[in-house]
C-alpha positions in Angstrom: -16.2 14.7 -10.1 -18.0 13.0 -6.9 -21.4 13.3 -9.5 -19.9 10.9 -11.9 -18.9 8.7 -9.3 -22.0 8.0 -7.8 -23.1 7.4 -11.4 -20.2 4.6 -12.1 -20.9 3.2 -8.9 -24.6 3.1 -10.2 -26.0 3.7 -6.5 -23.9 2.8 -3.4 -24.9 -0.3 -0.6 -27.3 1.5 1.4 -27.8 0.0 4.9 -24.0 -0.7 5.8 -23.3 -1.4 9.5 -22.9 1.8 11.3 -21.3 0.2 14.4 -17.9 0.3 15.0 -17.0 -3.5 15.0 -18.5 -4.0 11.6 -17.9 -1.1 9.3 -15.8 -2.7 6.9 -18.1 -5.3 5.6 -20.4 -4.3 2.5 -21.0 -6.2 -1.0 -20.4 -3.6 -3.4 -18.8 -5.1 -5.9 -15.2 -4.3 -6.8 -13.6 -2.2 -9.9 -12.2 -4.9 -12.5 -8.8 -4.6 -14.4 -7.3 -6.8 -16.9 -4.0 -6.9 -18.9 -3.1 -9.1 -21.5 0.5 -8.4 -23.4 2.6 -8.7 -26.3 0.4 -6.5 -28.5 -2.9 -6.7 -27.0 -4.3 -5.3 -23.9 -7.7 -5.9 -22.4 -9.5 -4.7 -19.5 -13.1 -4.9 -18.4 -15.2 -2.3 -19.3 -15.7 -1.2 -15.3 -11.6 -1.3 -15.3 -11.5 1.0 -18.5 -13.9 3.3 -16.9 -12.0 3.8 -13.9 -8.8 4.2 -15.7 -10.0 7.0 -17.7 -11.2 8.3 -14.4 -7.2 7.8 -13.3 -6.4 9.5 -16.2 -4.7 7.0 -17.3 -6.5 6.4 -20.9 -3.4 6.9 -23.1 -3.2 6.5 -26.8 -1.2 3.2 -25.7 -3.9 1.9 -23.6 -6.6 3.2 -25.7 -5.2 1.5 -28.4 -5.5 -2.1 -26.6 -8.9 -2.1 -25.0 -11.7 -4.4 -25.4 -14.4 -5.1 -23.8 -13.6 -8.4 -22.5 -15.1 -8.3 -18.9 -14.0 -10.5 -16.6 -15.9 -12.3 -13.3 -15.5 -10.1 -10.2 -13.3 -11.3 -7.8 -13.9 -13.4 -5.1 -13.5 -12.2 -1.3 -13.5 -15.7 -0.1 -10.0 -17.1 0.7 -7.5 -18.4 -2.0 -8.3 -22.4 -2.3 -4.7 -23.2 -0.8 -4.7 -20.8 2.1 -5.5 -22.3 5.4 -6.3 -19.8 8.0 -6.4 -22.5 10.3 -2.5 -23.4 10.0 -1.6 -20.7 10.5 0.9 -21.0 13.4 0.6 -19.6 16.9 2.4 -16.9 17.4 6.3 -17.2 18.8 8.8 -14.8 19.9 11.4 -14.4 17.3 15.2 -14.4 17.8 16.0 -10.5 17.6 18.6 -10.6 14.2 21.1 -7.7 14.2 23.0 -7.5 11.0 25.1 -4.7 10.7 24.5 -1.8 7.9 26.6 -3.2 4.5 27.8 -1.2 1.6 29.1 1.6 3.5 26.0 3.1 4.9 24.5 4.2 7.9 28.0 5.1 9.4 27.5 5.9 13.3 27.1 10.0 13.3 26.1 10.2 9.7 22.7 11.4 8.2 19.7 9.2 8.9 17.9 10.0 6.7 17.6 9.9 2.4 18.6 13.5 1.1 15.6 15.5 0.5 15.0 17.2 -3.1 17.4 20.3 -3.3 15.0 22.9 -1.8 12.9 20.9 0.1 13.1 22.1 4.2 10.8 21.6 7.3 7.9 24.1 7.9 5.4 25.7 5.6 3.5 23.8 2.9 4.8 25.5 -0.3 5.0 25.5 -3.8 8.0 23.4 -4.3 6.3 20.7 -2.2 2.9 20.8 -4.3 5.2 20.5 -7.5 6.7 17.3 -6.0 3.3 15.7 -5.1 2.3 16.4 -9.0 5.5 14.9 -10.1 4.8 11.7 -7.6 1.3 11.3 -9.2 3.2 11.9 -12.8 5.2 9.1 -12.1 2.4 6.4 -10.7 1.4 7.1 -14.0 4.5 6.2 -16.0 5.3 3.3 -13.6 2.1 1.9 -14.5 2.7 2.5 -18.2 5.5 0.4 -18.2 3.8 -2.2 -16.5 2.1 -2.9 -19.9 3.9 -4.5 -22.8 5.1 -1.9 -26.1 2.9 -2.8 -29.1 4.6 -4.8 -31.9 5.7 -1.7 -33.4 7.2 0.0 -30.6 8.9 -3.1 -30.6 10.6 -2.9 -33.7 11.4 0.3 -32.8 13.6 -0.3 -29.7 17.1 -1.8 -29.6 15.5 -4.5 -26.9 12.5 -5.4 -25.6 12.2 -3.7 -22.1 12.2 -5.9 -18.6 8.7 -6.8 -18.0 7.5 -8.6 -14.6 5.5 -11.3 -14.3 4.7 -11.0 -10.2 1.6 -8.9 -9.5 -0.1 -10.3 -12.3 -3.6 -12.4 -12.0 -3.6 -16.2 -13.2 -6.5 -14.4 -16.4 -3.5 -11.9 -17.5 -1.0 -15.2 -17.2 -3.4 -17.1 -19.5 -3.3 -14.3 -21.8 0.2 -14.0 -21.5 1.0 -17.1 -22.3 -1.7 -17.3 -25.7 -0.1 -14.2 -26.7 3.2 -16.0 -27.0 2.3 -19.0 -28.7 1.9 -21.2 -25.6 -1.2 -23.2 -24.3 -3.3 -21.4 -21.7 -2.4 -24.1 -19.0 1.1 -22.5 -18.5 -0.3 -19.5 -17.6 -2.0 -21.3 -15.2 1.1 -22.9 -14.2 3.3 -19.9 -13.8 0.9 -18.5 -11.7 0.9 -21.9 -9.4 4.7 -21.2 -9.7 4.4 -17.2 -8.5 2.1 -18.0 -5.9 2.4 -21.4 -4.7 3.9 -22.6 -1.4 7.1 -21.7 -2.8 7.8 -18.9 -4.9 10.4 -18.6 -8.0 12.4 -16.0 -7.8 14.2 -16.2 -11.9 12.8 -17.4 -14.6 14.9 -20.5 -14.6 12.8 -21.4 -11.8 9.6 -22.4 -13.8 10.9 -25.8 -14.0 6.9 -26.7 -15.4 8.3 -25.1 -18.8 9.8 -26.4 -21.3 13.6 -25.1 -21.0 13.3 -23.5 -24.5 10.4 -21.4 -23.5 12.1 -19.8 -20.8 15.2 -19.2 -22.9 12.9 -17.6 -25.2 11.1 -15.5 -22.3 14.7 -14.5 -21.1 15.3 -13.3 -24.7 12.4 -11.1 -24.7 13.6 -9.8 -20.7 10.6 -11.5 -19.1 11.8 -11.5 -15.3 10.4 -12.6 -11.7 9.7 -9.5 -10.2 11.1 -10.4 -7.2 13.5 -8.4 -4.7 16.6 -8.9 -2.7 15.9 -9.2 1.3 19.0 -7.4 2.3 18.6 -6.7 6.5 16.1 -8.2 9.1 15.2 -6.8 12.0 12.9 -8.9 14.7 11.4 -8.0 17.8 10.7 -10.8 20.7 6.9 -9.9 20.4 7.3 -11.8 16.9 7.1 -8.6 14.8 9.6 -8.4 11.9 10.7 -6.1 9.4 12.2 -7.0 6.6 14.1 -4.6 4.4 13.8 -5.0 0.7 16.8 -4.6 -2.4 14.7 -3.4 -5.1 16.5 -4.2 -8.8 17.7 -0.1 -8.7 19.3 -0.7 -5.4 17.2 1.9 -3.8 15.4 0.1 -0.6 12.2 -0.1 1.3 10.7 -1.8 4.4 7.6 -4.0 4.7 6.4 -5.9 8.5 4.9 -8.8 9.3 3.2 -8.5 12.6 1.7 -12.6 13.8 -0.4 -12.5 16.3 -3.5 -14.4 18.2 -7.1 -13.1 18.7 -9.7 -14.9 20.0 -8.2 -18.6 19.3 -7.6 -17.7 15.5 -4.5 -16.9 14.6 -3.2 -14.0 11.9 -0.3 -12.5 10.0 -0.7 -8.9 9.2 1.4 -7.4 6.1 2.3 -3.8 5.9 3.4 -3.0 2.9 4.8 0.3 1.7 4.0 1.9 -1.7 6.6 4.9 -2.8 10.3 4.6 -1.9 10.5 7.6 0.5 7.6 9.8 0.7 7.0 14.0 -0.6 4.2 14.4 2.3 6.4 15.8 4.8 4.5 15.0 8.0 7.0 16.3 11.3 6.3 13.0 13.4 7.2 10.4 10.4 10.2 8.9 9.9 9.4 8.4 5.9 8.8 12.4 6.1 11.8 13.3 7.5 14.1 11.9 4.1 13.5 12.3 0.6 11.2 11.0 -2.3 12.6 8.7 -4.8 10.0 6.8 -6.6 6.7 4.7 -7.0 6.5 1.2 -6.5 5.5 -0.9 -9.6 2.7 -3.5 -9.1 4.7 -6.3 -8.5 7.3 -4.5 -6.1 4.3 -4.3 -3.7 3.0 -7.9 -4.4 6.5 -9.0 -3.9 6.5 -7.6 -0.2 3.6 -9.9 0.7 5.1 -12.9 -1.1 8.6 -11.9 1.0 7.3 -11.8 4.2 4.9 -15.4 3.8 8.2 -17.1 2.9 9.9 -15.6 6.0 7.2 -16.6 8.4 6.3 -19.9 6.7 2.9 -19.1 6.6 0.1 -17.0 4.2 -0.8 -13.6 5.0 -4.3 -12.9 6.2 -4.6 -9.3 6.2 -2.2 -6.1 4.3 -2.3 -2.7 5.5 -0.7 -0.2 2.7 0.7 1.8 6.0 4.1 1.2 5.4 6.5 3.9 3.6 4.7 6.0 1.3 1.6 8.0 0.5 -0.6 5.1 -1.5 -3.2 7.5 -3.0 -0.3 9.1 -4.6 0.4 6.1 -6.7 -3.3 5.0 -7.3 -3.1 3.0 -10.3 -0.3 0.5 -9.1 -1.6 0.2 -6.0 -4.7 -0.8 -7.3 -3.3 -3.6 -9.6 -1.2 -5.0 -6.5 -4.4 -5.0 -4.7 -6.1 -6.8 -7.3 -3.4 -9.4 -7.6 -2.9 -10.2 -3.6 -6.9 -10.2 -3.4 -7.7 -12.7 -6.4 -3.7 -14.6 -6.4 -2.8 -14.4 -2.8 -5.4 -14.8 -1.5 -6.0 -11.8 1.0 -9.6 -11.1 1.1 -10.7 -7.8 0.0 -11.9 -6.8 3.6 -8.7 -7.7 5.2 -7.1 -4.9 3.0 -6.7 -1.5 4.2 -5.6 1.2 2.4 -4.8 4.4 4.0 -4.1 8.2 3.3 -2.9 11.5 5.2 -5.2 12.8 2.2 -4.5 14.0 -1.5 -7.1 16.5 -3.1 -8.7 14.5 -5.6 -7.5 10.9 -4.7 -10.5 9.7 -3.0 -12.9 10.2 -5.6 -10.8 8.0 -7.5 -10.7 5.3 -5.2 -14.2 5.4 -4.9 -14.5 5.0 -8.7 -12.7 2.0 -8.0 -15.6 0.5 -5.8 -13.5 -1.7 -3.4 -14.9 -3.9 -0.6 -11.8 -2.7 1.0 -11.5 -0.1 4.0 -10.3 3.3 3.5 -8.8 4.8 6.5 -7.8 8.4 7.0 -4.9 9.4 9.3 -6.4 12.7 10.9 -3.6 13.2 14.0 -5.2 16.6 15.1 -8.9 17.4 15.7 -8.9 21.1 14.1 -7.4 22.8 11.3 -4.3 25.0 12.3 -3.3 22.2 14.7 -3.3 19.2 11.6 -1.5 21.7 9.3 1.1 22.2 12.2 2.4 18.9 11.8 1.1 17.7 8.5 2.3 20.4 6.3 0.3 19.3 3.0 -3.1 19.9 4.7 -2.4 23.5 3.9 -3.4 22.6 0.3 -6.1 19.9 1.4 -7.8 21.9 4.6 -9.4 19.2 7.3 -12.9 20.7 6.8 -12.4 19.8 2.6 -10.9 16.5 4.1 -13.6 15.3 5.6 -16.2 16.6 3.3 -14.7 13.9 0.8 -15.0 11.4 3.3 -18.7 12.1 3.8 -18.6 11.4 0.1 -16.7 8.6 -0.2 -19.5 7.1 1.8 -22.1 7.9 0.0 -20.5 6.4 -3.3 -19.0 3.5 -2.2 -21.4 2.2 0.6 -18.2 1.7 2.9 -17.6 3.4 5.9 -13.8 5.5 6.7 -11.6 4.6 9.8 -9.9 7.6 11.1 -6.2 6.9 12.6 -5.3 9.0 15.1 -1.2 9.4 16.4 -1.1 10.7 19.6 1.8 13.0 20.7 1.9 13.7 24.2 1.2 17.7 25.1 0.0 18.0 21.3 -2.9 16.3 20.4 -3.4 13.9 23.4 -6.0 16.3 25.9 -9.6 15.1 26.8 -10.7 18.0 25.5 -9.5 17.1 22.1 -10.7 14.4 22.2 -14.2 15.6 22.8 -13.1 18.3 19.5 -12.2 15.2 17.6 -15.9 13.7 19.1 -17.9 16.6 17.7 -16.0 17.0 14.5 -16.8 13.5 13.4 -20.7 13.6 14.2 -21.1 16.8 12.6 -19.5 15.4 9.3 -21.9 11.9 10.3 -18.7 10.2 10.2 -18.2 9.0 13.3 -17.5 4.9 12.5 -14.1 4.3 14.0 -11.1 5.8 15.5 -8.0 4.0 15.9 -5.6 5.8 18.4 -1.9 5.0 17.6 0.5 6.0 20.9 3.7 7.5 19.0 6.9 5.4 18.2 10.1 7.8 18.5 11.3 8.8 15.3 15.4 10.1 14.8 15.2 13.9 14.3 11.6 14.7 15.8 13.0 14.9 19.5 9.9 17.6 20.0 7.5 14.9 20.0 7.1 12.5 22.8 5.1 8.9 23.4 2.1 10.2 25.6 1.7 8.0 28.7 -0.7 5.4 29.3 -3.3 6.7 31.4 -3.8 9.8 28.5 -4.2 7.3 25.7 -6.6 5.4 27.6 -8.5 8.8 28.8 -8.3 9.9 25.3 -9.9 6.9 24.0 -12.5 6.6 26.9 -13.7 9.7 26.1 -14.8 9.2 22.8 -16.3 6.4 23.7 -18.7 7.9 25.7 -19.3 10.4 23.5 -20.6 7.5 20.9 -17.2 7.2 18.8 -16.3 3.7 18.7 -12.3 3.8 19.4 -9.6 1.3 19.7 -6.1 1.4 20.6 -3.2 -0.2 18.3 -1.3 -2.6 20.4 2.5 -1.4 20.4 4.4 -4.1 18.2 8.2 -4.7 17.8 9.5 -1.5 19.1 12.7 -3.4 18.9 12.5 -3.3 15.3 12.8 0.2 14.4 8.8 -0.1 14.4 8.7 3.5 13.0 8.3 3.1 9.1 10.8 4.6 7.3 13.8 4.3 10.4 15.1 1.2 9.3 15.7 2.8 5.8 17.0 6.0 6.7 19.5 4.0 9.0 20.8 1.8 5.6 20.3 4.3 2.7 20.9 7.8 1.9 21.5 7.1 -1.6 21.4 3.8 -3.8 23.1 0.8 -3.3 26.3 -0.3 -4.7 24.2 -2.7 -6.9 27.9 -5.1 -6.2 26.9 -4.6 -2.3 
């Protein structure tokens, strides 16, 4: 498949910065995809491409395309985002509010029951057969992020819930037209999703007229938007908010502020499956159960969550929170598409990472982002990675990186590695020259970024190494001509470690009267 890739990207940015600092930036031009509802669904012809690519060409998708191309997005920032109001970054009163609905009693399970089956060790068959159902369902949650057509309509008992968050202000213009309204409300429901101060019902568009929103309630037109039920703040400024979704299940997403160089920045991660099949030993995700796929505008929704708790727009998302994104490719690339052209994040301040899914990154890089890819590694040889990330039994490190080397040559854009270090695992010099060798000899050595471990409930055999090793670890690949940085440690106090602040509230869905 890599062939026809390199043929729908018709010839990738040669020439892209091999230095560390500047790997991300590249003008290839990104993927396009466009909706338009109530009976009629276009995309541009790039989008259509890539979807069938997805596999995601379905006799009800197939049956609404057209050719209607639309401009490529802009990377330049959203016309009412400031960067340069965005505040300075303040410590944040630390918010303890106790677990609610009965869950997370002291002694009980921490984390969300595993499918029946499903135990720690070997990568096995049971485990594969969960990842397929995971991609199975990206597919269906995106399916029912377009409309029915008229007749499927008339075939149902009600029209079913469809969101209007995550959508672009084109689709809203299209929305609107396809129900009989003027294209300015599109525009103006868009102002009202993504505007300084975000509805949350549809009684909230107070620019319509009262009997269109009756009339969109009537047809279950909704928000999108989900419940903040628990905050968790760290003095460093770092918070994590956890998120209601409408089926009561839950999931985190942080906002980390901070100040570099006089400029400062809010950083989003978001998450992108409720739970997580992948089974990595170290993560706290791993350690419970898969539940679902995030819809489009569940992961836009995170974004728009955290800018109203902080008072002030996103300028970068990393899709590192709970969740395996290239597992649920086709929503997460709508959401990108909406927070890059709607909310304004520029596509080189999104990051989208992966501990790796056979297949997945040649369909990203059919997608042809501007964005960074960036590949959580954690060991620098093969019977060591599969020791703690089960799943690379099915997706070896050496077929790994091989894809990498491709994604490159398709896209133009260079990978970031992450790198966890465990003390007394994967922490000694001499990995790290391992890790140094490995990289050149795929010619893939852009950028490491080391990550000391946060403590995780129920992985008491791995340990935060200390830090003289992390700063050996990454000294030595830097003399070794692999540009390495070292994550700065944020909000510890806030159950930093995706997935712990979830396993501590939910082991099964919400009372939805909670």
């Amino acid at each position: 498949m890599w062939e026809n890739v390199r043929l729908v990207a018709g010839g990738a940015v040669r020439g892209a910065n091999s230095t560390g600092s500047n790997f991300q930036s590249s003008d290839v031009e990104k993927v396009q995809s466009s909706f338009t509802f109530w009976g009629a669904f276009a995309m541009s012809a790039a989008a259509a491409s890539t979807l069938s690519a997805l596999g995601l060409g379905g006799s009800r998708a197939r049956s609404r395309v057209s050719l209607c191309a639309r401009d490529s997005p802009s990377t330049r920032p959203h016309p009412r985002v400031s960067r340069s109001k965005c505040p300075p970054v303040r410590a944040a009163a630390d918010v303890e509010v106790p677990p609610t609905d009965g869950l997370g009693e002291p002694g009980g399970p921490t984390q969300v029951p595993r499918a029946f089956g499903v135990q720690d060790g070997e990568w096995n068959e049971l485990d594969a057969k969960l990842v397929e159902e995971s991609q199975s369902d990206a597919r269906l949650t995106y399916e029912r992020s377009i409309l029915p057509t008229a007749d499927e309509l008339l075939q149902s008992l009600a029209p079913p819930k469809f969101h209007l968050m995550g959508l672009t202000k084109d689709e809203l213009k299209r929305f609107a037209t396809e129900n009989g309204l003027p294209t300015f409300r599109g525009k103006q429901i868009a102002d009202h999703l993504y505007g300084p101060k975000p509805v949350r019902t549809v009684d909230d568009l107070t620019t319509l007229p009262k009997a269109v929103r009756e009339t969109l309630k009537e047809k279950n037109v909704e928000i999108g938007r989900s419940e903040v039920h628990h905050i968790a703040a760290a003095t460093d400024g770092t918070c994590k908010l956890l998120l209601k979704l409408a089926d009561d299940r839950v999931v985190e997403t942080v906002g980390i502020p901070a100040t570099e160089n006089g400029k400062n920045r809010l950083t989003a991660c978001v998450s992108s499956q409720v739970g997580c099949p992948m089974r990595c030993t170290f993560c706290a995700t791993g350690k419970g159960g898969f539940a679902r796929n995030l819809a489009p505008h569940e992961i836009v929704d995170q974004v728009v969550s955290l800018e109203e708790h902080f008072g002030t727009r996103v300028t970068n998302v990393v899709f590192m929170g709970m969740g395996e994104p290239l597992l649920n490719v086709p929503n997460v690339l709508r959401a990108h598409d909406a927070l890059n052209r709607e909310v304004g994040i520029g596509a080189r301040h999104i990051t989208i990472s992966t501990v790796g899914v056979r297949g997945s990154l040649e369909k990203l890089a059919a997608a042809q982002l501007q964005s960074t890819l960036a590949v959580s590694l954690h060991a620098p040889d093969q019977e060591l990675r599969q020791s703690i990330i089960p799943s690379a039994k099915a997706y070896p490190l050496n077929d790994l990186l091989d894809d990498c080397e491709q994604y490159f040559v398709a896209t133009g854009r260079r990978v970031t590695f992450e790198y966890t270090l465990l003390a007394g695992v994967n922490d000694s010099p001499e990995q790290a020259e391992q890790l140094a060798r490995l990289l050149y000899t795929k010619k893939l050595a852009s950028h490491v970024n080391l990550i000391p471990y946060n403590a995780v409930d129920d992985a008491e055999q791995f340990k935060r190494p200390t830090r003289a090793a992390v700063f050996e670890f990454r000294d030595v690949l830097e003399s070794m001509n692999v540009p390495a940085s070292i994550r700065q440690t944020r909000g510890l106090e806030a159950a930093a470690a995706c997935g712990q602040l979830r396993n501590a509230f939910q082991k099964d869905p919400m009372d939805a009267s909670g």
